[in-house]
PATORPA-60967 format. One record per residue (C-alpha): x, y, z; residue in three letters. Coordinates in Angstrom, 1 decimal, padded with zeros to 4 digits. Example, Ala and Ser with C-alpha at 12.3 -4.5 7.8 and 13.67 -1.06 7.14 Angstrom:
// PATORPA-60967
+--------+--------+--------+------+
!   east !  north !     up ! code !
+--------+--------+--------+------+
!  012.3 ! -004.5 !  007.8 !  Ala !
!  013.7 ! -001.1 !  007.1 !  Ser !
+--------+--------+--------+------+
END
This chain:
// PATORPA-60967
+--------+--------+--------+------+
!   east !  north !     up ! code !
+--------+--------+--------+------+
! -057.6 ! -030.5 ! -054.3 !  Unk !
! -059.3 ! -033.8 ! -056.0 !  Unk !
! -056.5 ! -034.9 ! -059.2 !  Unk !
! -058.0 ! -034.1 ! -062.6 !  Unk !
! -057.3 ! -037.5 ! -064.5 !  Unk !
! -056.4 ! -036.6 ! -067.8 !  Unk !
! -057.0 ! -039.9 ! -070.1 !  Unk !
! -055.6 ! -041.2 ! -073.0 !  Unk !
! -058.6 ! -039.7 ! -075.2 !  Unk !
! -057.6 ! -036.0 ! -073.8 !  Unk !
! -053.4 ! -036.6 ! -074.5 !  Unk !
! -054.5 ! -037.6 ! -078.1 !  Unk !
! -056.3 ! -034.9 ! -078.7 !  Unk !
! -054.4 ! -032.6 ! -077.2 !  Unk !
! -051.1 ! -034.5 ! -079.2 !  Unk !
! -052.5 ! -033.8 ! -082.3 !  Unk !
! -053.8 ! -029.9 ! -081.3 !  Unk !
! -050.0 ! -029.5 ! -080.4 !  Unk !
! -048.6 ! -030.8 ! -083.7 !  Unk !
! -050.6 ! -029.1 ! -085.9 !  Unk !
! -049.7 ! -025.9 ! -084.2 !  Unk !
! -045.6 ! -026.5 ! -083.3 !  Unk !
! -045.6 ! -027.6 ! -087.0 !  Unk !
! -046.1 ! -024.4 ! -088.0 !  Unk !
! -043.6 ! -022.7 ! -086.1 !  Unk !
! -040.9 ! -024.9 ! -085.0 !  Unk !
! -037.6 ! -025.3 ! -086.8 !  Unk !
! -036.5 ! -028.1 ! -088.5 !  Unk !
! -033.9 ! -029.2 ! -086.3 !  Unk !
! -036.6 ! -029.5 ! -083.9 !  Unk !
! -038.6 ! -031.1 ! -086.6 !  Unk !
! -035.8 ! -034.0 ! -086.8 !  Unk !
! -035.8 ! -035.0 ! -082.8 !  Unk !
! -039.6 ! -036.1 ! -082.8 !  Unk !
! -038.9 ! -037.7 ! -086.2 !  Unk !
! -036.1 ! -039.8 ! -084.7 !  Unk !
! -038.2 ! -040.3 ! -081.7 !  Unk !
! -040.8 ! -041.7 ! -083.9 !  Unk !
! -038.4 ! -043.8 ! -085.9 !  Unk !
! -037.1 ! -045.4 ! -082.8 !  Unk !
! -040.6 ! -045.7 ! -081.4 !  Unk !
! -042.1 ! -047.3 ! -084.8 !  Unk !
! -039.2 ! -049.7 ! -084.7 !  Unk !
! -040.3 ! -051.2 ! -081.1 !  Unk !
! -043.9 ! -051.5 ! -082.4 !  Unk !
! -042.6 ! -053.9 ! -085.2 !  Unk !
! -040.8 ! -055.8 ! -082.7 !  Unk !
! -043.4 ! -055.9 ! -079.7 !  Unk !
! -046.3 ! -057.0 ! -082.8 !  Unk !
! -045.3 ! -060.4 ! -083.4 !  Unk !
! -044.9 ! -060.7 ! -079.5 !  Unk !
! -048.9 ! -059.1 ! -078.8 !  Unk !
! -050.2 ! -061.9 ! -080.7 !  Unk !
! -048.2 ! -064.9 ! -079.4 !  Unk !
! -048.9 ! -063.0 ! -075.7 !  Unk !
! -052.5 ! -062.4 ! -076.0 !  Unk !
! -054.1 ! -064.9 ! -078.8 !  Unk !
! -052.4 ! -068.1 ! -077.0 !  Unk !
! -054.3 ! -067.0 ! -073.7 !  Unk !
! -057.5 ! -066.4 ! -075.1 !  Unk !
! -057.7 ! -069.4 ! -077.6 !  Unk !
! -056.8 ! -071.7 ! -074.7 !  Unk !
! -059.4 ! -069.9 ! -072.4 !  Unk !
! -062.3 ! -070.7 ! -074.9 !  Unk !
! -061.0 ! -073.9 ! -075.7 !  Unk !
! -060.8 ! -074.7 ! -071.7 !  Unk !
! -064.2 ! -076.7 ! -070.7 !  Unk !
! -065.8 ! -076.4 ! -074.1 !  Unk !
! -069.6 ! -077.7 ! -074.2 !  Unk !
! -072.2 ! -076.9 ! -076.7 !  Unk !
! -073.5 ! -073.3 ! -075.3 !  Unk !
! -069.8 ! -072.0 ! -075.4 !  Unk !
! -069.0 ! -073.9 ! -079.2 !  Unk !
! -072.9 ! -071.4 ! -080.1 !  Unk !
! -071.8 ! -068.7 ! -078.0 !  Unk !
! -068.3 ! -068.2 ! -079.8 !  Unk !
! -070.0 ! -069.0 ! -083.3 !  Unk !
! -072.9 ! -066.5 ! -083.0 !  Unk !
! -070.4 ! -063.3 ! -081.4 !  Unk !
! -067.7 ! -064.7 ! -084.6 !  Unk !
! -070.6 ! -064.3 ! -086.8 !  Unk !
! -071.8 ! -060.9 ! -085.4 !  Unk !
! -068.1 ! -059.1 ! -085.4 !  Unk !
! -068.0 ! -060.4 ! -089.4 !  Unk !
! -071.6 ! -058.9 ! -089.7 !  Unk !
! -070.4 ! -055.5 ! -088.5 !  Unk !
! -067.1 ! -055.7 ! -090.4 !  Unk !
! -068.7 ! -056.1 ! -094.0 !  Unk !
! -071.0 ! -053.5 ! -093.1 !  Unk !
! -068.8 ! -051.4 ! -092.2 !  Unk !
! -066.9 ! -051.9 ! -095.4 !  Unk !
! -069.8 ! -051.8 ! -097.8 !  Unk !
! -070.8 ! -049.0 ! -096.1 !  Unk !
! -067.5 ! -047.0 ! -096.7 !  Unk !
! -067.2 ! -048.4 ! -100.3 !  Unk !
! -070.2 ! -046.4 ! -100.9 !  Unk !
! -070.0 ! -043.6 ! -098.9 !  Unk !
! -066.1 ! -042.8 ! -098.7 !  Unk !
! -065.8 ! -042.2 ! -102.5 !  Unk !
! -068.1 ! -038.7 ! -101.5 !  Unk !
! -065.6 ! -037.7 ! -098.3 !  Unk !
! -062.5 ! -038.7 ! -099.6 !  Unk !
! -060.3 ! -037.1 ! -101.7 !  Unk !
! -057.6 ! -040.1 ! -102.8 !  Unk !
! -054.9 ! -036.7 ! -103.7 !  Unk !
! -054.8 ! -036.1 ! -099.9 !  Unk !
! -052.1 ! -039.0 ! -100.3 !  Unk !
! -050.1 ! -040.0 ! -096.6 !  Unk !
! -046.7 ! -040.8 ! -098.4 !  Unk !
! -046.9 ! -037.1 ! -098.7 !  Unk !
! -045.8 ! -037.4 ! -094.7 !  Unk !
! -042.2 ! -039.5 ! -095.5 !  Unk !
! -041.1 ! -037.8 ! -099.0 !  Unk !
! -038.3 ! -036.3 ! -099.7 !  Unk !
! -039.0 ! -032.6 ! -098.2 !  Unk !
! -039.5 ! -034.2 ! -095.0 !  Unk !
! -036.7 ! -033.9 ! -092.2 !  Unk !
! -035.2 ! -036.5 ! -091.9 !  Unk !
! -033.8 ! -038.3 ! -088.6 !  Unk !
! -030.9 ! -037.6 ! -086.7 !  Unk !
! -029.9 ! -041.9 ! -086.5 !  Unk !
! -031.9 ! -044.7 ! -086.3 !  Unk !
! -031.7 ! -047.9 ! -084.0 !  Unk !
! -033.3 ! -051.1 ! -086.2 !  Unk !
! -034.9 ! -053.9 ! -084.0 !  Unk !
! -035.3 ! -056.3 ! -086.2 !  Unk !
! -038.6 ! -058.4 ! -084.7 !  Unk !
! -037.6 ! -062.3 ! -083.8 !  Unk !
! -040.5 ! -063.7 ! -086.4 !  Unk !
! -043.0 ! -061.9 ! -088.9 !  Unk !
! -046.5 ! -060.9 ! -088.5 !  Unk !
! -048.1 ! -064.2 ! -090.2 !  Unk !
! -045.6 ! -066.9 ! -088.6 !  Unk !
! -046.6 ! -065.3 ! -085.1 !  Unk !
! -050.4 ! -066.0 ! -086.4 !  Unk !
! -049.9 ! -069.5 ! -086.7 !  Unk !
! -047.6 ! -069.8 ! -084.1 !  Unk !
! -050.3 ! -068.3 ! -081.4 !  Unk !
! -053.4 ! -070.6 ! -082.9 !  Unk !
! -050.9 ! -073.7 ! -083.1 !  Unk !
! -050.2 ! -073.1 ! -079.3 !  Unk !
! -053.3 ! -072.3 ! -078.1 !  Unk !
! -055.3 ! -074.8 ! -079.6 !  Unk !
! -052.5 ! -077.6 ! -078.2 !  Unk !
! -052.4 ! -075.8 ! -074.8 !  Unk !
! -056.2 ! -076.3 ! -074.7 !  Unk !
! -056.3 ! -079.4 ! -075.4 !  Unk !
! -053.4 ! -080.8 ! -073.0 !  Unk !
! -054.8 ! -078.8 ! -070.5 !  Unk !
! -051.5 ! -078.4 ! -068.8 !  Unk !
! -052.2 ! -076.1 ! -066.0 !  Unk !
! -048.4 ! -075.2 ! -065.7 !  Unk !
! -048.3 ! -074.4 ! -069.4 !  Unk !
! -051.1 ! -072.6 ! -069.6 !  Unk !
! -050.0 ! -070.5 ! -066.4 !  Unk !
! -046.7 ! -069.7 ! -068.6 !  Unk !
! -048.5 ! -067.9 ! -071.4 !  Unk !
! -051.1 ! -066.1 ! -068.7 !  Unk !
! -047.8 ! -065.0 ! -066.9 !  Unk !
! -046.7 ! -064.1 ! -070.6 !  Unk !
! -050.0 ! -062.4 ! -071.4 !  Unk !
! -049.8 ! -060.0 ! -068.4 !  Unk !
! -046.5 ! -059.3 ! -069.2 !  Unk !
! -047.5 ! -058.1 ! -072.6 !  Unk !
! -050.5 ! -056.1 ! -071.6 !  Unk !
! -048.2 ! -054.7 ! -068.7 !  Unk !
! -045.9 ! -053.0 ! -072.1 !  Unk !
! -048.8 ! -051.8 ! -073.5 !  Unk !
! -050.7 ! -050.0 ! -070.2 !  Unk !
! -047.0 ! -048.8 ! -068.9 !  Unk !
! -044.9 ! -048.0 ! -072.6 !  Unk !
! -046.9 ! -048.1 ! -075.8 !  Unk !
! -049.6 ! -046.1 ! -074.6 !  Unk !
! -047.9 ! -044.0 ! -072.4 !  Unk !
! -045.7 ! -042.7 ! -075.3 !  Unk !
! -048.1 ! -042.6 ! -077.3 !  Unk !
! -049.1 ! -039.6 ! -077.4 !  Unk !
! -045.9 ! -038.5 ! -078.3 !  Unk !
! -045.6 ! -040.7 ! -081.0 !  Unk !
! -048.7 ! -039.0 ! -082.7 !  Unk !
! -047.7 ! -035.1 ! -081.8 !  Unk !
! -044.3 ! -036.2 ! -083.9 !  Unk !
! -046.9 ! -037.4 ! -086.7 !  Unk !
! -048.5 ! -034.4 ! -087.0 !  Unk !
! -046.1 ! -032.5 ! -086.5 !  Unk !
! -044.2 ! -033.9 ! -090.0 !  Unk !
! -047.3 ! -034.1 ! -091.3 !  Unk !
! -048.0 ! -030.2 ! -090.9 !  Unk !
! -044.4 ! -029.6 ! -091.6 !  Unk !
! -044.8 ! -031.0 ! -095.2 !  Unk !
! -048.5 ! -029.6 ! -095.8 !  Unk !
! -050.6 ! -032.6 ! -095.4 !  Unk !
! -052.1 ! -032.1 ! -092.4 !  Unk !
! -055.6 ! -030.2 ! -093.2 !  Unk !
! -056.8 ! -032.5 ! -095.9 !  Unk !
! -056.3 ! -035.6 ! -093.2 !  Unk !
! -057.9 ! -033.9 ! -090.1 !  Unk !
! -061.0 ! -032.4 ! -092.4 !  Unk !
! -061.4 ! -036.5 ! -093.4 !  Unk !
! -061.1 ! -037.6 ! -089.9 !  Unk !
! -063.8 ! -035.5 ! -088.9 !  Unk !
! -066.0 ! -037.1 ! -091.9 !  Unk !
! -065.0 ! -040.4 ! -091.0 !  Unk !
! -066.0 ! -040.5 ! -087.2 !  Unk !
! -069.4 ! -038.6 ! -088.1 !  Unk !
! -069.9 ! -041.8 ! -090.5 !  Unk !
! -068.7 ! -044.0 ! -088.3 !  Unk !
! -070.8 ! -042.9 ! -085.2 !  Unk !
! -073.8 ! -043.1 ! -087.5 !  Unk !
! -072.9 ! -046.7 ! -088.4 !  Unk !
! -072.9 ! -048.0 ! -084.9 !  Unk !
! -076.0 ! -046.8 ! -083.9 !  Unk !
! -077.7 ! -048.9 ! -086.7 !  Unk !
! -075.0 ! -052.1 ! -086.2 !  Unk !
! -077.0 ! -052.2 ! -082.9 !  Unk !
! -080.2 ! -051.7 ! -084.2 !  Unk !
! -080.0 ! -054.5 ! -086.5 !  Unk !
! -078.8 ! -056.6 ! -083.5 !  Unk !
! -081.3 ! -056.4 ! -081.6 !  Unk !
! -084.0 ! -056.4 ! -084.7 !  Unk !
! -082.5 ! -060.0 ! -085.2 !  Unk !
! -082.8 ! -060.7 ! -081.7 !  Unk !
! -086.2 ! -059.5 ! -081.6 !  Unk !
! -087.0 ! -062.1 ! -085.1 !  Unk !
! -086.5 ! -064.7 ! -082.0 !  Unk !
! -088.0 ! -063.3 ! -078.9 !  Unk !
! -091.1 ! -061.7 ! -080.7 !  Unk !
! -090.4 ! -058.4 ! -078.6 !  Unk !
! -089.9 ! -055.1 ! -079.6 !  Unk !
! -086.7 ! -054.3 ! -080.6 !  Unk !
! -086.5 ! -050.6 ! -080.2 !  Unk !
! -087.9 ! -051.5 ! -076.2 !  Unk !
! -084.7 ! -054.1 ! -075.9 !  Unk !
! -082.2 ! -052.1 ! -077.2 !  Unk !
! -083.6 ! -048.9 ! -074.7 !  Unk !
! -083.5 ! -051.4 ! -071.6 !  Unk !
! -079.9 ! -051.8 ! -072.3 !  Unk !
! -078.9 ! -048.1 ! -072.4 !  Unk !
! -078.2 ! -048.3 ! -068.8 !  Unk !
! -074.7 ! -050.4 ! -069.9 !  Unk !
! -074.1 ! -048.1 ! -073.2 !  Unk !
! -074.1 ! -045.4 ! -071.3 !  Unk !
! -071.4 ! -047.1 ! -068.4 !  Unk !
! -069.1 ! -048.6 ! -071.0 !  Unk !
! -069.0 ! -044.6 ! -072.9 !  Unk !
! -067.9 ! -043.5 ! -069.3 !  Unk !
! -065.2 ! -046.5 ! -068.3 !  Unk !
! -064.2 ! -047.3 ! -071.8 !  Unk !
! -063.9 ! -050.9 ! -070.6 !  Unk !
! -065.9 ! -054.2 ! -071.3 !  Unk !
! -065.0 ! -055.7 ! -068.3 !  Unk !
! -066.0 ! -052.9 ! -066.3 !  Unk !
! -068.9 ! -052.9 ! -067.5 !  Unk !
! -070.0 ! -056.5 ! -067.3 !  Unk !
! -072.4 ! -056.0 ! -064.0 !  Unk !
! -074.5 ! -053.5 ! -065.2 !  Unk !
! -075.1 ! -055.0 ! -068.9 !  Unk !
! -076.1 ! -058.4 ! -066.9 !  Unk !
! -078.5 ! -056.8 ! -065.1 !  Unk !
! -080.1 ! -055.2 ! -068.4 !  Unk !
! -079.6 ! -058.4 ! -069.9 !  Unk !
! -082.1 ! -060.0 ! -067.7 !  Unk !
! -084.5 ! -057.3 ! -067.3 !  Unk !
! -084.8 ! -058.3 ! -071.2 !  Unk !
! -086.3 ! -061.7 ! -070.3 !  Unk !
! -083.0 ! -063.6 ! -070.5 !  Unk !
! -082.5 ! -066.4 ! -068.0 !  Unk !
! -079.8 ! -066.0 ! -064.8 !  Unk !
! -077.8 ! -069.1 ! -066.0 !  Unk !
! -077.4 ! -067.9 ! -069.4 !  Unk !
! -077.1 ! -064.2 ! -068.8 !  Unk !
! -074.1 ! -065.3 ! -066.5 !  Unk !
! -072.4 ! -067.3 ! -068.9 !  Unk !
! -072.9 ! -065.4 ! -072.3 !  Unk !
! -072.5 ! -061.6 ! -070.8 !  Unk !
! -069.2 ! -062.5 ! -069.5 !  Unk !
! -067.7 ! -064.7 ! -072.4 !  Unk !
! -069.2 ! -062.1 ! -074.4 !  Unk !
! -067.2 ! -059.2 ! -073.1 !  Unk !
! -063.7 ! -060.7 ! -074.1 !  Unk !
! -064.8 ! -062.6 ! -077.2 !  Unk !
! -067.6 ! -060.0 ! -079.2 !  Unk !
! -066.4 ! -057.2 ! -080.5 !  Unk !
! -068.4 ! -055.9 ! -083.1 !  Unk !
! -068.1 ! -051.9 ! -082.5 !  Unk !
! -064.4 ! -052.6 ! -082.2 !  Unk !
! -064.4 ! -054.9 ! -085.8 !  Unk !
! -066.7 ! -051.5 ! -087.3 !  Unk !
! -064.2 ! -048.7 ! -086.4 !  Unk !
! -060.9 ! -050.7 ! -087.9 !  Unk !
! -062.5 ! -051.5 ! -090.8 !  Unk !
! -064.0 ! -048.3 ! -092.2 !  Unk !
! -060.7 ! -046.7 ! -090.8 !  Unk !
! -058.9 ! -048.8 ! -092.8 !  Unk !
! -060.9 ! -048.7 ! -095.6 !  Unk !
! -060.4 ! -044.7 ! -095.5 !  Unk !
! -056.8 ! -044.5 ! -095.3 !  Unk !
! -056.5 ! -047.1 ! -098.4 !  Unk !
! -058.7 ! -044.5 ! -099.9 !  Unk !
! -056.7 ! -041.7 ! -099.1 !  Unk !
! -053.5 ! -043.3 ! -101.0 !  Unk !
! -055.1 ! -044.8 ! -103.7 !  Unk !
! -054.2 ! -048.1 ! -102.8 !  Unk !
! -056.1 ! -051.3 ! -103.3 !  Unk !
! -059.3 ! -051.7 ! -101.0 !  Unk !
! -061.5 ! -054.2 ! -103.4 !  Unk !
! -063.9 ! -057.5 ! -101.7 !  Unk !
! -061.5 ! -059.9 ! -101.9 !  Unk !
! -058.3 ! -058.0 ! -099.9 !  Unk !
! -061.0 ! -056.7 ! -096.7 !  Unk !
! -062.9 ! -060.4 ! -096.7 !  Unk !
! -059.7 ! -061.6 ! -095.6 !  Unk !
! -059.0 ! -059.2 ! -093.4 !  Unk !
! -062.2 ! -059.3 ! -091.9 !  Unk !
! -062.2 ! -062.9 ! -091.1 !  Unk !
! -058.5 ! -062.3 ! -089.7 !  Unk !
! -059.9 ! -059.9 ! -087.7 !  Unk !
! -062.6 ! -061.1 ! -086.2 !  Unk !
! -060.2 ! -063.8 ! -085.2 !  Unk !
! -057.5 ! -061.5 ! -083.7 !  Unk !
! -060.1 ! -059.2 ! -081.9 !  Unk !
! -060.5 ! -062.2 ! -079.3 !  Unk !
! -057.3 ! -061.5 ! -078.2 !  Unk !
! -058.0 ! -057.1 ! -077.4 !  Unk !
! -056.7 ! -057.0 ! -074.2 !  Unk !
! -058.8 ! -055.1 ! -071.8 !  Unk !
! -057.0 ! -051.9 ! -071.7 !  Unk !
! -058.1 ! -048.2 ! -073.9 !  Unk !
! -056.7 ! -049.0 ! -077.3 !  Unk !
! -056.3 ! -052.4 ! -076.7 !  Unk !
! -057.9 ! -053.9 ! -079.8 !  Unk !
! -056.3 ! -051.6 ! -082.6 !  Unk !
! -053.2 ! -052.7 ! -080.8 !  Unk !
! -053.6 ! -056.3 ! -081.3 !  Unk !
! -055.0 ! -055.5 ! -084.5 !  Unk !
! -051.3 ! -053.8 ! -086.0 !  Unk !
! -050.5 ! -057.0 ! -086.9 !  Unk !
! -052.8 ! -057.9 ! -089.6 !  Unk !
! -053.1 ! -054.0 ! -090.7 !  Unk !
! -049.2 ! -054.2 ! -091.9 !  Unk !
! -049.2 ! -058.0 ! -092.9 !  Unk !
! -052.7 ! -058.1 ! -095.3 !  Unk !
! -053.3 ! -054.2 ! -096.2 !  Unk !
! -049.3 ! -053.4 ! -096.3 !  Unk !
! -049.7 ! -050.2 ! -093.2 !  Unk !
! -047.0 ! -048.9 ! -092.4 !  Unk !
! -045.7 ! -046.7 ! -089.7 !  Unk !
! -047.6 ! -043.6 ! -090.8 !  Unk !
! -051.1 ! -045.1 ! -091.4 !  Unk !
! -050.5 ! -046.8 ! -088.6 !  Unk !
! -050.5 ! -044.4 ! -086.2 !  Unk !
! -053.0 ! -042.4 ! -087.8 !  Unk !
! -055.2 ! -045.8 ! -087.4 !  Unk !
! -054.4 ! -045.9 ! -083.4 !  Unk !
! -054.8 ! -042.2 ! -083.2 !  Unk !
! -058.5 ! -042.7 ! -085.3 !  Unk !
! -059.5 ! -045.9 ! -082.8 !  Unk !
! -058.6 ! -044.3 ! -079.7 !  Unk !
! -060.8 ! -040.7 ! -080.8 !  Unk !
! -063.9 ! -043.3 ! -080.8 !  Unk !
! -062.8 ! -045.8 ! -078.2 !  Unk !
! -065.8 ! -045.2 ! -075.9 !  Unk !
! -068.2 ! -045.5 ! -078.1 !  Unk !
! -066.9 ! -049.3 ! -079.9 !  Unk !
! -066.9 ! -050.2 ! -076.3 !  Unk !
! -070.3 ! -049.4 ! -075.7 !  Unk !
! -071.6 ! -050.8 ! -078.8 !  Unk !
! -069.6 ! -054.0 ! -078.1 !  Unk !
! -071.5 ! -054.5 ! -074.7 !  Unk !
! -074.5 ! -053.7 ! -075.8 !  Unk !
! -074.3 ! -055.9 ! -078.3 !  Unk !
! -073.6 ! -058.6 ! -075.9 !  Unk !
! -077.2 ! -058.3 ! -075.1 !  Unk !
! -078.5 ! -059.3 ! -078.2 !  Unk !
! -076.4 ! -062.5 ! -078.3 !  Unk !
! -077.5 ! -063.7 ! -074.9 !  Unk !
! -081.0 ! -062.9 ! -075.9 !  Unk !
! -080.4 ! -065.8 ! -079.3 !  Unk !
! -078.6 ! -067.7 ! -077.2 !  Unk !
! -081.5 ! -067.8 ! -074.4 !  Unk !
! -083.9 ! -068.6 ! -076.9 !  Unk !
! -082.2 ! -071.5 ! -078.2 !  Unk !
! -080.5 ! -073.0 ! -075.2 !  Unk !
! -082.3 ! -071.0 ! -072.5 !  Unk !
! -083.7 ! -073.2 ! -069.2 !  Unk !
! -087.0 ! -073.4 ! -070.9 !  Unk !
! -085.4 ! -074.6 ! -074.1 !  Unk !
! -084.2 ! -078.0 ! -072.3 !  Unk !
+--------+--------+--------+------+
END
């Protein structure tokens, strides 16, 4: 009989089915075991963080930096500028549409107060630097890697890169799941869970809205350019949308969205050089989801969630979303970082924020390669064959 894969979209789902129904029926003893699991389990996250960044930003920042000539310096600029296009929209969109879904009494610290069990030990693992040292650390070392171009050094931090994606396909994820029954399962436990689960329904249908128009006004910006219909370019490129929803992955997807890339008119030399750069380095679905999923759960505690807080963020963001490795869930993971060092997440709303991501993974993915489109349709334009 042919396997049935069951992916990491159907064990969250199905993690989050099971802990709102055990939570309702187990004991607390039993309770207290996935809360110590998850304890133990939050405590490796906040040691492996510090070490996703170094492992993955050092890579990619020495990758861009690697042969650098004017159409990469535009190509980089234009996808840096797109991902901070679809962040702010994504927040200004939630700022005024969130205040209408959300109710800010459906509080998360109601999930870790004092009527919650509590665990059985704990095991601290203390992580070897903070969130922001291992920031500059990882830009410090990838811009010098770069620019010695040491092929040794840089074959250190690859070797250290595949090592820290290896973690995350073969232990975070994996346990996963587990992680986020135990969440629910405290969370039903203590009575929070229905007010949360009605506001992730609202918050996907908003967000799903939001990503058709991100790539809309893509390609209507393209098309300010090209003097072609946008609505015609964005249809010629549903041929990739509709492979990235099925393989959840960029890279995977790279053949088909260069072949609707130049059925759109976009040279061979450029389509070959943007679509690919493109697919590691523009991330602008990704950038969407994390924001407006933050932005909700700041809304749900009645924390701080002004201009000033998510412009940093954003820009951090952006930055840190170079470094998404390219497995499911990859970019909230390298994203944890900045989530608990510049909005203060902790455990909780973090793994409501990874359970959130990975519920609309497919579809960031596809509007990240679609988007791609519209970049190497600008860049084309400006730098095409014809342009020289």
């Amino acid at each position: 009989m042919k396997k049935i894969r069951f992916g990491l979209l159907s064990r969250i789902i199905l993690a989050i089915l099971l802990g709102v129904a055990c939570g309702h029926v187990l004991p607390a003893w039993c309770v207290r075991v996935f809360v110590t699991f998850n304890g133990i389990f939050s405590e490796f996250l906040g040691f492996i963080i510090p070490l996703i960044i170094v492992g993955l930003v050092v890579p990619a920042i020495a990758d861009i930096g690697k042969g650098a000539g004017r159409m990469l310096l535009v190509t980089v600029l234009v996808a840096y500028g797109a991902t901070l296009f679809s962040g702010f929209l994504s927040y200004f969109t939630g700022e005024l549409a969130f205040p209408y879904l959300i109710d800010p009494d459906a509080s998360l610290s109601g999930v870790s107060d004092s009527v919650s069990p509590e665990p059985y030990f704990t095991v601290p693992i203390p992580p070897m630097m903070d969130v922001m040292t291992a920031l500059v650390l990882a830009f410090t070392l990838g811009l010098g890697v770069a620019g010695l171009a040491s092929k040794a050094l840089k074959q250190v931090f690859d070797d250290f890169r595949d090592i820290i994606s290896a973690t995350i396909s073969a232990v975070i994820l994996p346990l996963l799941p587990i992680y986020i029954f135990g969440i629910f399962l405290n969370m039903t436990h203590t009575g929070q869970v229905w007010s949360i689960l009605v506001v992730f329904v609202k918050i996907i249908g908003v967000i799903f809205v939001l990503h058709i128009l991100l790539l809309v006004l893509q390609y209507s910006a393209a098309a300010v350019f090209v003097r072609k219909n946008p609505f015609k370019l964005l249809a010629r490129m549903m041929p990739a949308y509709f492979t990235a929803l099925g393989t959840q992955s960029s890279a995977a997807t790279i053949p088909v969205t260069l072949e609707q890339t130049k059925r759109n008119g976009v040279s061979d030399s450029v389509a070959g050089f943007v679509i690919p750069l493109c697919a590691t380095i523009h991330l602008s679905g990704s950038t969407l989801k994390i924001v407006a999923c933050a932005l909700a759960l700041l809304m749900m505690q009645g924390l701080p969630h002004g201009l000033p807080l998510f412009a940093g963020f954003i820009f951090m963001l952006g930055i840190t979303m170079v470094a998404a490795p390219g497995v499911p869930g990859g970019a909230i993971m390298a994203a944890l970082g900045i989530l608990e060092s510049i909005l203060g997440f902790d455990a909780e709303a973090q793994a409501l924020m990874i359970a959130l991501y990975i519920a609309m993974d497919s579809f960031g993915t596809a509007c990240n390669v679609t988007g791609d489109g519209s970049i190497a349709l600008i860049i084309d334009h400006f730098m095409g064959p014809r342009k020289k």
